[in-house]
Each structure stands twice: as C-alpha cells, then as structure tokens.
Short mmCIF file of the C-alpha atoms (twelve columns), coordinates in Angstrom:
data_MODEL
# 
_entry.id   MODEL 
# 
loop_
_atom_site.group_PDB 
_atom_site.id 
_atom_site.type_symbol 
_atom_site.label_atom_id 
_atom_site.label_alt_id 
_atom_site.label_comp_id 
_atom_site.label_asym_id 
_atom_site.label_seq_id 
_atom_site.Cartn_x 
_atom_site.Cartn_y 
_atom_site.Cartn_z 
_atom_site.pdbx_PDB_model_num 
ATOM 1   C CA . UNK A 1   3.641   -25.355 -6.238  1 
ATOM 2   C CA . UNK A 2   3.201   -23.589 -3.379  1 
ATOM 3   C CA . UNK A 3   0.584   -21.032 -4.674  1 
ATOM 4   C CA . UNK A 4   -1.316  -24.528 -5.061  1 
ATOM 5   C CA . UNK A 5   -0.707  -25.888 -1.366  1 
ATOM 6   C CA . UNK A 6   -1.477  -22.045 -0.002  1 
ATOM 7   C CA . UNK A 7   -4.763  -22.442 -2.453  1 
ATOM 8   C CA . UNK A 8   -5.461  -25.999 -1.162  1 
ATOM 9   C CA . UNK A 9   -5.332  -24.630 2.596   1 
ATOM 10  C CA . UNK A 10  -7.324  -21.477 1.596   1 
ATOM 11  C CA . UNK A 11  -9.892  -23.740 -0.014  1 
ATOM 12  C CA . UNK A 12  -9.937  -25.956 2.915   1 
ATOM 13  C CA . UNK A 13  -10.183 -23.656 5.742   1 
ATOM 14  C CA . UNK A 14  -13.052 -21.553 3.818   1 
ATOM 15  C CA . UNK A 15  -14.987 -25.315 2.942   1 
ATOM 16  C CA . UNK A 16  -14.689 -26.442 7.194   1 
ATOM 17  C CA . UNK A 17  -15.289 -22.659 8.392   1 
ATOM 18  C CA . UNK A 18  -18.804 -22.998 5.788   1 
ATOM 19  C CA . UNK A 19  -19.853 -26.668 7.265   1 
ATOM 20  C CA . UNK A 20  -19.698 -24.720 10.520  1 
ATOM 21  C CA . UNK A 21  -21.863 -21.782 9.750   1 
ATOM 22  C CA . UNK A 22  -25.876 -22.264 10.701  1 
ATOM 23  C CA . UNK A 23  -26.388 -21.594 7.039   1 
ATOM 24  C CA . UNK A 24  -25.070 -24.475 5.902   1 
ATOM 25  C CA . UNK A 25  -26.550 -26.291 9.153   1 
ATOM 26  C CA . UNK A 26  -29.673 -24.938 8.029   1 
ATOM 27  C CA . UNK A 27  -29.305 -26.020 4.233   1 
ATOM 28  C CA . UNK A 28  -28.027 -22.833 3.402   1 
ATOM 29  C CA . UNK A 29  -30.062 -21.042 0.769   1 
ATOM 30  C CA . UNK A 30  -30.975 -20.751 -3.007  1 
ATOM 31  C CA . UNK A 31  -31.740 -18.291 -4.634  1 
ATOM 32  C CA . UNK A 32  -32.798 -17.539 -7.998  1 
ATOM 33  C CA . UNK A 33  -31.480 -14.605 -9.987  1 
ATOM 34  C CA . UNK A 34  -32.339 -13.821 -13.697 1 
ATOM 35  C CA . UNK A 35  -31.668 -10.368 -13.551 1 
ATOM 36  C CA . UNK A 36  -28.252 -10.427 -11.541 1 
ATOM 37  C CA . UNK A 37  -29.553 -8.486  -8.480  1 
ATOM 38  C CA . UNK A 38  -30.403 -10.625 -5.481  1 
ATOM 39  C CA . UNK A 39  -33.379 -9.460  -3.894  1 
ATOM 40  C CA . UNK A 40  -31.937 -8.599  0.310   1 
ATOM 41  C CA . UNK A 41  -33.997 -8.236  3.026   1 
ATOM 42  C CA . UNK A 42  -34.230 -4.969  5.127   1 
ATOM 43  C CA . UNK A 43  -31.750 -6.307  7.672   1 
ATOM 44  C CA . UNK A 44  -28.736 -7.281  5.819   1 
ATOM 45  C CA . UNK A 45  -27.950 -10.912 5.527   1 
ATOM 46  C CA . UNK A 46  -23.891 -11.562 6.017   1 
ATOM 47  C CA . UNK A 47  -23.884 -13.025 2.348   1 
ATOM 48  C CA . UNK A 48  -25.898 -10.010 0.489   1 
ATOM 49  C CA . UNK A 49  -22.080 -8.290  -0.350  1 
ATOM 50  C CA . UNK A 50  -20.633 -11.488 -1.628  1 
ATOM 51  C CA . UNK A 51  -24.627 -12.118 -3.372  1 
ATOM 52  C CA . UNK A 52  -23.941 -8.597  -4.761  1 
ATOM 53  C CA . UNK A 53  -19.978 -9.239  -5.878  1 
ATOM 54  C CA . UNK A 54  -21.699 -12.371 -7.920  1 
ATOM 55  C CA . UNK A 55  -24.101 -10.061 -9.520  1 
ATOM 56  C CA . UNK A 56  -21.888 -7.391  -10.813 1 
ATOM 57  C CA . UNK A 57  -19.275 -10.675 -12.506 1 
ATOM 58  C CA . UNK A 58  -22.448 -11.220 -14.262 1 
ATOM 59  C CA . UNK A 59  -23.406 -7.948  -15.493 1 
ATOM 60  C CA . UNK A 60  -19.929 -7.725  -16.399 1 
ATOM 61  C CA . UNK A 61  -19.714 -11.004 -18.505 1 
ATOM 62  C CA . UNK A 62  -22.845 -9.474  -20.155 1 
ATOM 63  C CA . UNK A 63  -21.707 -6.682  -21.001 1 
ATOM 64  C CA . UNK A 64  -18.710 -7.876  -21.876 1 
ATOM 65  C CA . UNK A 65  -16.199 -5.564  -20.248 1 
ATOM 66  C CA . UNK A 66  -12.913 -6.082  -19.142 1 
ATOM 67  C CA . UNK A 67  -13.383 -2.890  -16.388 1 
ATOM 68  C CA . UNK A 68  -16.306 -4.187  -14.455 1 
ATOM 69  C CA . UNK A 69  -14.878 -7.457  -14.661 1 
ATOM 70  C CA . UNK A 70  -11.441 -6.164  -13.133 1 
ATOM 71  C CA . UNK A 71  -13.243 -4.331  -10.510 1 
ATOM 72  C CA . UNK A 72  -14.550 -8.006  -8.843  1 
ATOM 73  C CA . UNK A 73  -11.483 -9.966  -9.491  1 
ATOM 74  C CA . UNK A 74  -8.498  -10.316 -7.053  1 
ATOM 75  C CA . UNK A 75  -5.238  -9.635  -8.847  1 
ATOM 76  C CA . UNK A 76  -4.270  -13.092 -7.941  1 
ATOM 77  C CA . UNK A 77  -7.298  -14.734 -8.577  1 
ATOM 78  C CA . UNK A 78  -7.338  -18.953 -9.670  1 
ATOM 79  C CA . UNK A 79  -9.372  -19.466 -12.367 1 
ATOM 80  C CA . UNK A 80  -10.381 -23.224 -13.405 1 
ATOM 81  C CA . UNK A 81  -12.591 -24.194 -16.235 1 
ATOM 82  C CA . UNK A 82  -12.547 -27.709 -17.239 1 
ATOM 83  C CA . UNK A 83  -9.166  -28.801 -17.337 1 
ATOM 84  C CA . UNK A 84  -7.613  -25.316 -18.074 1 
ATOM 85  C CA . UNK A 85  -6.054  -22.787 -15.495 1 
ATOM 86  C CA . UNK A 86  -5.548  -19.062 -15.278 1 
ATOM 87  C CA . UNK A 87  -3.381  -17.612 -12.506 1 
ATOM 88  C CA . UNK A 88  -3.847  -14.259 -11.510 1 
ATOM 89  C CA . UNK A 89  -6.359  -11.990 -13.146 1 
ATOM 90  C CA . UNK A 90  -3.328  -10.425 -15.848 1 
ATOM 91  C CA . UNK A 91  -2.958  -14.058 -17.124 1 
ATOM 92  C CA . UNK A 92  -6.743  -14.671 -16.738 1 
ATOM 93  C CA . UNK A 93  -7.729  -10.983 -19.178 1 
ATOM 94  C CA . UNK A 94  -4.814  -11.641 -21.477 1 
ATOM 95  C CA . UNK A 95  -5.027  -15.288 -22.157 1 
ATOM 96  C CA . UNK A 96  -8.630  -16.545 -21.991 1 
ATOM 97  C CA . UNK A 97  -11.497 -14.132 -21.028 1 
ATOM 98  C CA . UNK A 98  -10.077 -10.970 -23.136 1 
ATOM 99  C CA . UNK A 99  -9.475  -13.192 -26.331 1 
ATOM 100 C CA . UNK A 100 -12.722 -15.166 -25.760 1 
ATOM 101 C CA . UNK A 101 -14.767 -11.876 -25.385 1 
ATOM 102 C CA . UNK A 102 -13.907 -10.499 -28.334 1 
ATOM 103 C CA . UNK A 103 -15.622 -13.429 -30.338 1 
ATOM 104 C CA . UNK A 104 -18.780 -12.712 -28.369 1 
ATOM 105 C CA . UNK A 105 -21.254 -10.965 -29.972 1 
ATOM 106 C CA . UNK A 106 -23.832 -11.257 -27.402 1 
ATOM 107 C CA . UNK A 107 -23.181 -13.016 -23.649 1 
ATOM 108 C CA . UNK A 108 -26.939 -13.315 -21.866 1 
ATOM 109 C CA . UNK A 109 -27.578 -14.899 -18.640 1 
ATOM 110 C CA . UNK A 110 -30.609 -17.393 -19.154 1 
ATOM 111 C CA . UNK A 111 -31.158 -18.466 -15.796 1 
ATOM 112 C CA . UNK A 112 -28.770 -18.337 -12.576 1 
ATOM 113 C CA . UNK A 113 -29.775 -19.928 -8.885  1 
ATOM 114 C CA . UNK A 114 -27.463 -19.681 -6.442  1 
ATOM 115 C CA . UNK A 115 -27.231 -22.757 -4.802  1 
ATOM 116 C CA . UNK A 116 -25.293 -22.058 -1.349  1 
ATOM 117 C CA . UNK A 117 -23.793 -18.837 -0.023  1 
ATOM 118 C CA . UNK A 118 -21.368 -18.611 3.201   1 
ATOM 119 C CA . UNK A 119 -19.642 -15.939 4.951   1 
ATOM 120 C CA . UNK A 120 -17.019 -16.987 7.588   1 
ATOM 121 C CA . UNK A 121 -15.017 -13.666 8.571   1 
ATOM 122 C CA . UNK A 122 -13.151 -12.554 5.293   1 
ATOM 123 C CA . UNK A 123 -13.355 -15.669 3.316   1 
ATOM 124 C CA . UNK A 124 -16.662 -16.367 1.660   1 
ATOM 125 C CA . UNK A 125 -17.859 -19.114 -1.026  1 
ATOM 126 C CA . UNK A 126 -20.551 -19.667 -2.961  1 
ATOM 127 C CA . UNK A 127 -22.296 -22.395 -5.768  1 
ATOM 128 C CA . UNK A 128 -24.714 -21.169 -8.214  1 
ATOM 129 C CA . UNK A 129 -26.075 -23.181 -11.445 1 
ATOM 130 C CA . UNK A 130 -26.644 -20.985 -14.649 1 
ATOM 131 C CA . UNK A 131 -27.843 -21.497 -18.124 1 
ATOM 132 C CA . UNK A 132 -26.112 -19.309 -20.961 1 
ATOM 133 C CA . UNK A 133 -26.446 -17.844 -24.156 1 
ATOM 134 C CA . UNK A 134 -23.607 -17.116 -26.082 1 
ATOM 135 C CA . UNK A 135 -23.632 -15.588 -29.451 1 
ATOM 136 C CA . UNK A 136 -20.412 -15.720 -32.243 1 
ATOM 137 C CA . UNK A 137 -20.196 -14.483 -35.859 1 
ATOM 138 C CA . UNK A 138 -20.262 -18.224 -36.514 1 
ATOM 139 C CA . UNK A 139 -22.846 -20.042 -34.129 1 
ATOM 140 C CA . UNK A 140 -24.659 -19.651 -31.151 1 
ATOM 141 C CA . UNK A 141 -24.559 -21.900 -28.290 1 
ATOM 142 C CA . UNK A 142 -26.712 -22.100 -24.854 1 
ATOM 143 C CA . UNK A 143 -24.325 -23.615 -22.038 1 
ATOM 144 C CA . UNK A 144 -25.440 -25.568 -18.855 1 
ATOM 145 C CA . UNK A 145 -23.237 -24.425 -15.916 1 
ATOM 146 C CA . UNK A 146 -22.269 -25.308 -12.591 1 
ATOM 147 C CA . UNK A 147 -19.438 -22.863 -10.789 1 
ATOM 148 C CA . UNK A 148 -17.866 -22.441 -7.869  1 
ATOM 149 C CA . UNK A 149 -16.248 -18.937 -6.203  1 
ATOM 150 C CA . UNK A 150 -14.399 -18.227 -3.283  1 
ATOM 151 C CA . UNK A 151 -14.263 -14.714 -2.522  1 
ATOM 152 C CA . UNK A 152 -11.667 -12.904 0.063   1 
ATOM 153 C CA . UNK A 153 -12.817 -9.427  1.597   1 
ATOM 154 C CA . UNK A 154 -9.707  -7.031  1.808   1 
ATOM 155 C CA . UNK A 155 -9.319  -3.061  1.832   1 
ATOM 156 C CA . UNK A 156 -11.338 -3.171  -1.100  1 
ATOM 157 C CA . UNK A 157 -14.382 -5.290  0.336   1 
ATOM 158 C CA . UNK A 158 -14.676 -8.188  -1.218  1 
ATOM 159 C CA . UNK A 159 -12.995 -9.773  -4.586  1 
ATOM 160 C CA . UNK A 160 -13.156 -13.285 -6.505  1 
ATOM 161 C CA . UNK A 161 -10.175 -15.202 -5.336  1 
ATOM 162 C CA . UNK A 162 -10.843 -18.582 -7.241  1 
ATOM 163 C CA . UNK A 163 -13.477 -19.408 -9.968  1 
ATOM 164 C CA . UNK A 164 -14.444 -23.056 -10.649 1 
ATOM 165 C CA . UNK A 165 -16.397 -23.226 -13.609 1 
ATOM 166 C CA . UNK A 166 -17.663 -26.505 -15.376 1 
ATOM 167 C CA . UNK A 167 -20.577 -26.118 -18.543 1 
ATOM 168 C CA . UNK A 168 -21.436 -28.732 -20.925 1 
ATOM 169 C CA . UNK A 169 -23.270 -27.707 -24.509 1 
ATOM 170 C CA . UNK A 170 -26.957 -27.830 -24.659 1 
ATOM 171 C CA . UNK A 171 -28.107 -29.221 -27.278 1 
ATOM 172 C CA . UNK A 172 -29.854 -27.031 -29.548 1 
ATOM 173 C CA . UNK A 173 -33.549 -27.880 -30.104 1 
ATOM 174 C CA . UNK A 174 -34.718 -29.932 -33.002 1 
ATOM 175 C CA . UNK A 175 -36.234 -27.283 -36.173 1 
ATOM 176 C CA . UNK A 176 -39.560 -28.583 -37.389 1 
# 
C-alpha cells in the first residue's frame, strides 16, 4: 500500500511539474521513430536522454534480451499492462517479460510516435503510440499500442520507473 500512495505522489508531482514545462505549454512534441533512434538536434534538447532511454527499451524488446532490457529498467520499476501488475524489475523478468520472450520468435517495431516528452529535474515522462509485430511458433499477431513511462534520473542517468502499457489486437487482414 504504500509503494502505491509513494507511486501515486510520484506520478502526480511528475504529471503537475510536466503541465508546467513550456513543452507542454507549447503542445509538447511528436515525434516519429521507426528505427528507435530519435533524430536530436545539434544543441541538445532536455528530453533527447529520456528520447534515447525509450529507444534502447525498444531495441531491447527487439532483440529480445533480458540484458539491454535490465540496463533501462529501475530495480523497482511498476509495470502495468491491462489489468496486470509487475513490481520491481525481478518480479517484472521472472514473471511476465522473461516467460513471454521466450515464446517470441520475432518482436518488430512497426511504427512508434512519441506523442509527448517532459523533463522536470530528475523525473521525466513520456507517451508514445506504437504498432507491433509479434511472431510465436503458433500465430502471429500485429498489436495497436498506447504506453505510458515515467523515468527517474539517478547515479546511473536515467531508468524506467513505471510502464503503462495498453494494446488491443489488430485484426489481421482479410486473404483474397
């Protein structure tokens, strides 16, 4: 219970500290980003680390390893998908990523925009929308996604504290 109130109040100071910050005043920014690197401009933009922490989780997921993955994910990260929770990354590898990656044959990245990006001292969150491909021994099945992250930056620069992911089945298209 109280890892969910400290959560909450994490959540909530990172969401007022964004509506604050002249890129959300501005509309904050999307950006699209097949090939996991975020193009940055010559003078770094505060949001190009946690832009760049979002691009290595995906290069991870595709590739499917559990030591790139580990290497953006704070040991006591949340993770929510749908109505299921991890706490803390052990719980998180052991319990649904690890067993779910070893059914993947193939985990591709479609399409990914990120929607919003903000950077308030060392809390950070950001939105992105992605399609994906993922490939079993028994079907294969393109998902429509919306997530959220909050990241924290620590001694270690910056890590995935909480991952809010939501994806719905696309349907697959009609054979002629």
């Amino acid at each position: 219970m109280r890892n969910v109130i400290r959560l909450e109040l994490y959540l909530g100071f990172v969401l007022c500290a964004a509506a604050a910050s002249p890129a959300m005043a501005q509309g904050g920014h999307a950006q699209q980003d097949a090939a996991a690197k975020p193009e940055v401009a010559a003078e770094q933009k505060p949001e190009a680390p946690v832009l760049d922490v979002l691009s290595r989780y995906q290069a991870a997921m595709e590739a499917r390893s559990m030591e790139k993955l580990a290497e953006v994910m704070h040991p006591d990260v949340l993770v929510l998908e749908g109505i299921y929770k991890n706490v803390g990354w052990l719980d998180y590898r052991d319990n649904h990523i690890g067993p779910e990656m070893k059914e993947w044959k193939e985990f591709k990245t479609l399409r990914r925009t990120v929607i919003e990006a903000s950077v308030n001292g060392d809390a950070a969150y950001a939105v992105q929308e992605a399609t994906y491909s993922i490939v079993t021994a028994e079907k294969t099945m393109t998902l429509a996604a919306a997530e959220t992250f909050v990241l924290q930056k620590g001694p270690e620069g910056w890590k995935i504290k909480h991952v809010h992911f939501s994806g719905k089945r696309k349907p697959m298209a009609a054979k002629p």
